[in-house]
Backbone as CSV, one residue per row, in Angstrom:
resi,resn,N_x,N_y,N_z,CA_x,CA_y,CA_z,C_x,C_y,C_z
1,UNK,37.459,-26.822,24.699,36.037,-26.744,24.976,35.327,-26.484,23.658
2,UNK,34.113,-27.030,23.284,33.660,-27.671,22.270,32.180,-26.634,22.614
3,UNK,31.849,-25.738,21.949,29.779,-25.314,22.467,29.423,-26.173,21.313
4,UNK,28.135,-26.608,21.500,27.510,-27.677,20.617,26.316,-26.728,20.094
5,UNK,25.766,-26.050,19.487,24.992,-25.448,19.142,24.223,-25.991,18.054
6,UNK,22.687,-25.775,18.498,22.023,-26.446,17.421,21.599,-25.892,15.986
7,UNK,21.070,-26.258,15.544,21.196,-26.640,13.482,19.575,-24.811,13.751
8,UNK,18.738,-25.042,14.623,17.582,-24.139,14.785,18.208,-23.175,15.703
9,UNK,18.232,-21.708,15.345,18.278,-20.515,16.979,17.496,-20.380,16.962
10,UNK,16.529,-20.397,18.345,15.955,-19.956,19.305,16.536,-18.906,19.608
11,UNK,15.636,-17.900,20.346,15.322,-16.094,20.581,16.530,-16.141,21.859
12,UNK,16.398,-17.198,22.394,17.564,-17.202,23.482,18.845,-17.326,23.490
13,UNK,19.166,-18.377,22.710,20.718,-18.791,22.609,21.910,-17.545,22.456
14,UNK,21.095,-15.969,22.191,22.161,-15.070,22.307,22.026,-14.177,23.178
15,UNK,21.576,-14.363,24.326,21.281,-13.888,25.378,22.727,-14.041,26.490
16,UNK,22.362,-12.345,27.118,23.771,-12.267,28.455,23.400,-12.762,29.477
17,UNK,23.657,-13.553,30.228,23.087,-13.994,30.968,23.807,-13.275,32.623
18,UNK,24.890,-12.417,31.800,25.636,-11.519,32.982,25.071,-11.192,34.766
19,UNK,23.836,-10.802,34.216,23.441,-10.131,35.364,22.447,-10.608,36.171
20,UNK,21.902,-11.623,35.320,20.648,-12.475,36.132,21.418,-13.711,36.786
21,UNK,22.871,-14.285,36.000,23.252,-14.963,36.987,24.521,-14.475,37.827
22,UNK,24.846,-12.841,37.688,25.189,-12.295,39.515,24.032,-12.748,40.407
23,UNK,22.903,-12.219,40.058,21.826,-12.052,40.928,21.500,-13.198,41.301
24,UNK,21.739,-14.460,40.718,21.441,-16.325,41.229,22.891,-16.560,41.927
25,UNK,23.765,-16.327,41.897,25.232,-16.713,42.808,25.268,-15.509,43.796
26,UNK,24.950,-14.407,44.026,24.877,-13.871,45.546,23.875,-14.452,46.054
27,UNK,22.465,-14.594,46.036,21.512,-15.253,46.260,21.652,-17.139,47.158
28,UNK,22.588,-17.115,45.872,23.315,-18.949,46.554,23.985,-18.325,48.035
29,UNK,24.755,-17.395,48.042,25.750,-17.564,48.548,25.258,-16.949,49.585
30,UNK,24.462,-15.970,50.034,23.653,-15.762,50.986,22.830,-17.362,51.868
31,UNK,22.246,-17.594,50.823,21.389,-18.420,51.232,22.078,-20.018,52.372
32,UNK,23.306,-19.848,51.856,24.197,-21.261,51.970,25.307,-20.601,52.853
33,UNK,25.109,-19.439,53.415,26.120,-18.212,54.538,27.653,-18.497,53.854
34,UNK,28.077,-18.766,52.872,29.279,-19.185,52.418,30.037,-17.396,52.404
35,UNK,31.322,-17.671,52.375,31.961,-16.634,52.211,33.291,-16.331,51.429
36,UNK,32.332,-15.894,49.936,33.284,-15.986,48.492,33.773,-14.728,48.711
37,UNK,34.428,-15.149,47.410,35.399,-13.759,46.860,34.902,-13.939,45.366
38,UNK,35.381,-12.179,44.634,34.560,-12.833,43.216,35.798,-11.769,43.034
39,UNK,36.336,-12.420,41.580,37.087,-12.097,40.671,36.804,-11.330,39.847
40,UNK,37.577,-10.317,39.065,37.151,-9.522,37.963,36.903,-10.115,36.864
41,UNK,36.552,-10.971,36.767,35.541,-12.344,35.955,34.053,-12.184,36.258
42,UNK,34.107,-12.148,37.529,32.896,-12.618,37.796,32.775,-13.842,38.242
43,UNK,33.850,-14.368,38.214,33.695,-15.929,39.167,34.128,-16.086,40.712
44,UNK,33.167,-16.597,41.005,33.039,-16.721,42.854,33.864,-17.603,43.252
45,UNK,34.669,-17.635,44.422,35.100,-18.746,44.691,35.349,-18.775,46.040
46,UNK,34.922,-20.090,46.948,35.489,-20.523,48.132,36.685,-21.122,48.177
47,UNK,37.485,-20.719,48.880,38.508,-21.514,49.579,38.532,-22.284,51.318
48,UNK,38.269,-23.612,51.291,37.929,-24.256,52.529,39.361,-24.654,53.057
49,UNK,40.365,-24.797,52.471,41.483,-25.295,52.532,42.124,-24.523,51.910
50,UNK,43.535,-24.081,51.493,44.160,-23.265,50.561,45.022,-24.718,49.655
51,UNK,45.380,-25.418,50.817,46.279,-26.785,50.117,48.115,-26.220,50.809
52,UNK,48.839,-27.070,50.584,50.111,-26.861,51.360,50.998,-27.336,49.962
53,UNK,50.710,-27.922,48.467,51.485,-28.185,47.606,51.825,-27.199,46.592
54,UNK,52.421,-27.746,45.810,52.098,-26.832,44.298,51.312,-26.133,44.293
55,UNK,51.159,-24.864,43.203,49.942,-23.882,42.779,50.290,-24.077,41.721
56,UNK,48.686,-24.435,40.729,48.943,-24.752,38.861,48.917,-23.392,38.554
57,UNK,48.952,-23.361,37.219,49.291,-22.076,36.937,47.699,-22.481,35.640
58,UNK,47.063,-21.290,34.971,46.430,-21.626,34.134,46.556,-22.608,32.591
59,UNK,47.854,-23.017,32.712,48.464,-23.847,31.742,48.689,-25.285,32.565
60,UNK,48.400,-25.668,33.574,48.897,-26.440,33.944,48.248,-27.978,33.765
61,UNK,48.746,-29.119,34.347,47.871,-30.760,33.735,47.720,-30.898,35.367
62,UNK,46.544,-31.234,35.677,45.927,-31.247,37.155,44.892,-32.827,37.310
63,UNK,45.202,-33.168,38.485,44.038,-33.781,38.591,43.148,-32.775,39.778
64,UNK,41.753,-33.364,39.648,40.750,-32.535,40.551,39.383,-33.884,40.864
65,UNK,39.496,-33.790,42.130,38.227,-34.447,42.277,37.053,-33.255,42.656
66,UNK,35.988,-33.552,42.028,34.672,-32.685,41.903,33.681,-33.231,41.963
67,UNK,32.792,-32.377,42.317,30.973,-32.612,42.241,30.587,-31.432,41.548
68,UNK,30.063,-31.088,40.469,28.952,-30.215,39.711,27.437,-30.265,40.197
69,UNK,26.679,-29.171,40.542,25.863,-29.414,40.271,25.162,-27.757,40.205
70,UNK,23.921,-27.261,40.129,22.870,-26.400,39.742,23.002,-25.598,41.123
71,UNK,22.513,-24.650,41.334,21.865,-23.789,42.517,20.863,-24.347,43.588
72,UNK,19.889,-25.397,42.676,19.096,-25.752,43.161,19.667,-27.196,43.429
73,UNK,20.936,-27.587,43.820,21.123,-28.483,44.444,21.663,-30.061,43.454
74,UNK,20.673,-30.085,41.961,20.674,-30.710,41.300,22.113,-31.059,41.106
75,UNK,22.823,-32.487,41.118,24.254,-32.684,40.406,24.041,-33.074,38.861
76,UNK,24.803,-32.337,38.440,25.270,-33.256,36.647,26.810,-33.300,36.795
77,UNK,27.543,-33.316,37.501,28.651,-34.103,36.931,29.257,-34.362,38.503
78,UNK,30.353,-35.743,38.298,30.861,-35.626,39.513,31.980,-37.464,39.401
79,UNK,32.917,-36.698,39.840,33.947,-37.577,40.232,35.262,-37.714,41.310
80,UNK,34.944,-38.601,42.054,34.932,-38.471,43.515,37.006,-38.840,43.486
81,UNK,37.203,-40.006,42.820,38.405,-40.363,42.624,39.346,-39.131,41.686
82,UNK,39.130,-38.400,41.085,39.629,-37.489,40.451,39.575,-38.046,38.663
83,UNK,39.857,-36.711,38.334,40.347,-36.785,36.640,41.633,-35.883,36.622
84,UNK,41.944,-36.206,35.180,43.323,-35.721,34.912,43.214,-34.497,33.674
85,UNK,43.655,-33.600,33.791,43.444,-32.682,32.353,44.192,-31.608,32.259
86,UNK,44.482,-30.911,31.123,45.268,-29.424,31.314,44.062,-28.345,31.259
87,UNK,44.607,-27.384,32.894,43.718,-26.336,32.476,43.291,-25.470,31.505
88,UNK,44.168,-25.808,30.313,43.379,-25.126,29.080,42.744,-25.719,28.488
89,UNK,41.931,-26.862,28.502,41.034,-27.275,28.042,39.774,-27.882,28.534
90,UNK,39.254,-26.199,29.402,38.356,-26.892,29.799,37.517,-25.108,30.313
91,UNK,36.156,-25.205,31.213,35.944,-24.193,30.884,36.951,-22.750,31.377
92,UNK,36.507,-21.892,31.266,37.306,-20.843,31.536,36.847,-20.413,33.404
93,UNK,35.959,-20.802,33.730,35.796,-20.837,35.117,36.590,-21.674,35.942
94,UNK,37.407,-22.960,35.190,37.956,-23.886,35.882,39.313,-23.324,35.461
95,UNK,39.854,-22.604,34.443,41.025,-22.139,34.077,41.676,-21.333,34.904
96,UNK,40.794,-20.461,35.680,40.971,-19.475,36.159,40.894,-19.973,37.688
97,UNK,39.766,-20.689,38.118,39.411,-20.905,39.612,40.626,-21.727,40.422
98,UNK,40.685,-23.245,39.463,41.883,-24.243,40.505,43.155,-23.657,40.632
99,UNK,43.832,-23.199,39.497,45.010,-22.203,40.640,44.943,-21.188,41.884
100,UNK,43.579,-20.945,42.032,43.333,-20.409,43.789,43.719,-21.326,44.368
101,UNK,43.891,-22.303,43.980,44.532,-23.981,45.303,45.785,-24.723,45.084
102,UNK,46.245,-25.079,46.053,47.861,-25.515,46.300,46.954,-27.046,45.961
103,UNK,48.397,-27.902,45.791,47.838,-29.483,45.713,47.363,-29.546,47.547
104,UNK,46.083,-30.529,47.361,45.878,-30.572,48.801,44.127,-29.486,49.280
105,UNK,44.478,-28.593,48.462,43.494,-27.485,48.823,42.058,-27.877,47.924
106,UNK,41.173,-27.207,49.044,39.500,-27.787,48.387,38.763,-26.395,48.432
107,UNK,37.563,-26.503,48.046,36.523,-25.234,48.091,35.659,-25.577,46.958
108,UNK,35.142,-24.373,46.883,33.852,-24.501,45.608,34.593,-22.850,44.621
109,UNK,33.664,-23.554,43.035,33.714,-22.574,42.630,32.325,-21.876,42.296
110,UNK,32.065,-21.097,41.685,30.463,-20.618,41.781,30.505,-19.858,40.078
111,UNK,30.506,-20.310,38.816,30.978,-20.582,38.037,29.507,-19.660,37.038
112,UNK,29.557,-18.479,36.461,28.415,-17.855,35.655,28.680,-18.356,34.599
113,UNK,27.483,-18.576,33.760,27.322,-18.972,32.250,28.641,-18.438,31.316
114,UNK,29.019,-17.104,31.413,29.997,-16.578,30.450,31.393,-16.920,30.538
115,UNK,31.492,-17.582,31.952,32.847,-18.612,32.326,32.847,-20.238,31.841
116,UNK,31.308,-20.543,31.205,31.133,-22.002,31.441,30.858,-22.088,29.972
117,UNK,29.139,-22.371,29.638,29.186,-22.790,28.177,28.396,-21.816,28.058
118,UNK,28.126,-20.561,27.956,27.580,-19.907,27.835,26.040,-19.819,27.731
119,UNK,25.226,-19.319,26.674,24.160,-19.361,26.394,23.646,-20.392,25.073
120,UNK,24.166,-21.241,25.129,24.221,-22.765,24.383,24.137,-23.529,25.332
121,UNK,22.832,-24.657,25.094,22.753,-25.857,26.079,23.869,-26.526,25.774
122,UNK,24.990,-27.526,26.354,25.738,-28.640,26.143,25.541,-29.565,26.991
123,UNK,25.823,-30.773,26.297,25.944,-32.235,27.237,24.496,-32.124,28.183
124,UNK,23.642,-31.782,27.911,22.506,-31.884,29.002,22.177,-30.821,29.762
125,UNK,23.202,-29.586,29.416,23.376,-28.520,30.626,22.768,-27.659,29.883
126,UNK,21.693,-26.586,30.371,20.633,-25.851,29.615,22.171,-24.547,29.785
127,UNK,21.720,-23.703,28.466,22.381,-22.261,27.982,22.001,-21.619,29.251
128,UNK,22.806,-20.774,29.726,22.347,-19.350,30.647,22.705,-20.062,32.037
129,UNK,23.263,-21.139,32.885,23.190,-22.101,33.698,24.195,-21.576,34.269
130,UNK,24.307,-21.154,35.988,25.622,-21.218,36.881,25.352,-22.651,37.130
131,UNK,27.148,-22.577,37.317,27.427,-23.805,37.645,28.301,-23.631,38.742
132,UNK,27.713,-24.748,39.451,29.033,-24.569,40.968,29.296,-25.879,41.471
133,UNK,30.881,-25.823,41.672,31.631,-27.267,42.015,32.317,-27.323,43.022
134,UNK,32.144,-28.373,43.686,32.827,-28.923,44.593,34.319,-29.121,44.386
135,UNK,35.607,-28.366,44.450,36.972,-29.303,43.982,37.793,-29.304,44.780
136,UNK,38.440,-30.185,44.586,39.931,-30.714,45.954,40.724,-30.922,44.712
137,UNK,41.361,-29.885,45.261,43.406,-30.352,44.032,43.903,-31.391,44.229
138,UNK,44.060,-32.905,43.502,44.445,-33.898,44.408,46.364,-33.590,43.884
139,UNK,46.708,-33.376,42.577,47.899,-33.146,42.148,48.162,-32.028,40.918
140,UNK,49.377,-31.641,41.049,49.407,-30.690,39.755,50.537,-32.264,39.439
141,UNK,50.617,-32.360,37.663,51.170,-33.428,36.966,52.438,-32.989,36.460
């Protein structure tokens, strides 16, 4: 994982975004009656399925089909057929979250800025941003 940070700081880019986005992911999760669990991370996660295969381990090469998107519904990322990758290279919300799932198993994760890209915009995604995804384990590799 790559933060892209720009050449100018702005008053923000070193900002915690800790506690304002607890306060936006209980809020989701109220609002949407879902019923997470949150990790000593701080990352939320549903389990809709647990899955009946394999469990990756945080080192592991996975595929995952997903949908990304905002609180407010907005998607920025999403791929329905799956991708392929090792969980260490990628954010630390996804490092940690898809081994909650056997191959087979789906849910969401509910993903705070300090698990994701922090307080640096990347790829289009503003600094300070929960992110929450849709994922189904399709295989551990």
């Amino acid at each position: 994982m790559t933060l892209l940070i720009s050449c100018s700081k702005d008053k923000d880019e070193n900002i915690d975004y800790t506690a304002k986005n607890e306060v936006e992911i209980k809020a989701y999760i109220a609002k949407n009656n879902l019923t997470a669990q949150r990790s000593n991370t701080g990352l939320y996660y549903v389990i809709n399925a647990a899955g009946t295969g394999t469990q990756p381990t945080a080192t592991s090469n996975v595929t995952v089909a997903y949908k990304g998107y905002y609180t407010n519904g907005t998607v920025f990322d999403q791929s329905s057929t799956g991708i392929s990758f090792g969980l260490n290279q990628v954010i630390k919300g996804w490092t940690e979250g898809i081994p909650y799932f056997k191959t087979g198993g789906n849910g969401i994760l509910l993903v705070p800025a300090h698990l994701a890209y922090g307080s640096s915009n990347y790829n289009g995604i503003p600094g300070g941003s929960v992110l929450i995804f849709d994922v189904k384990l399709i295989s551990v590799n």
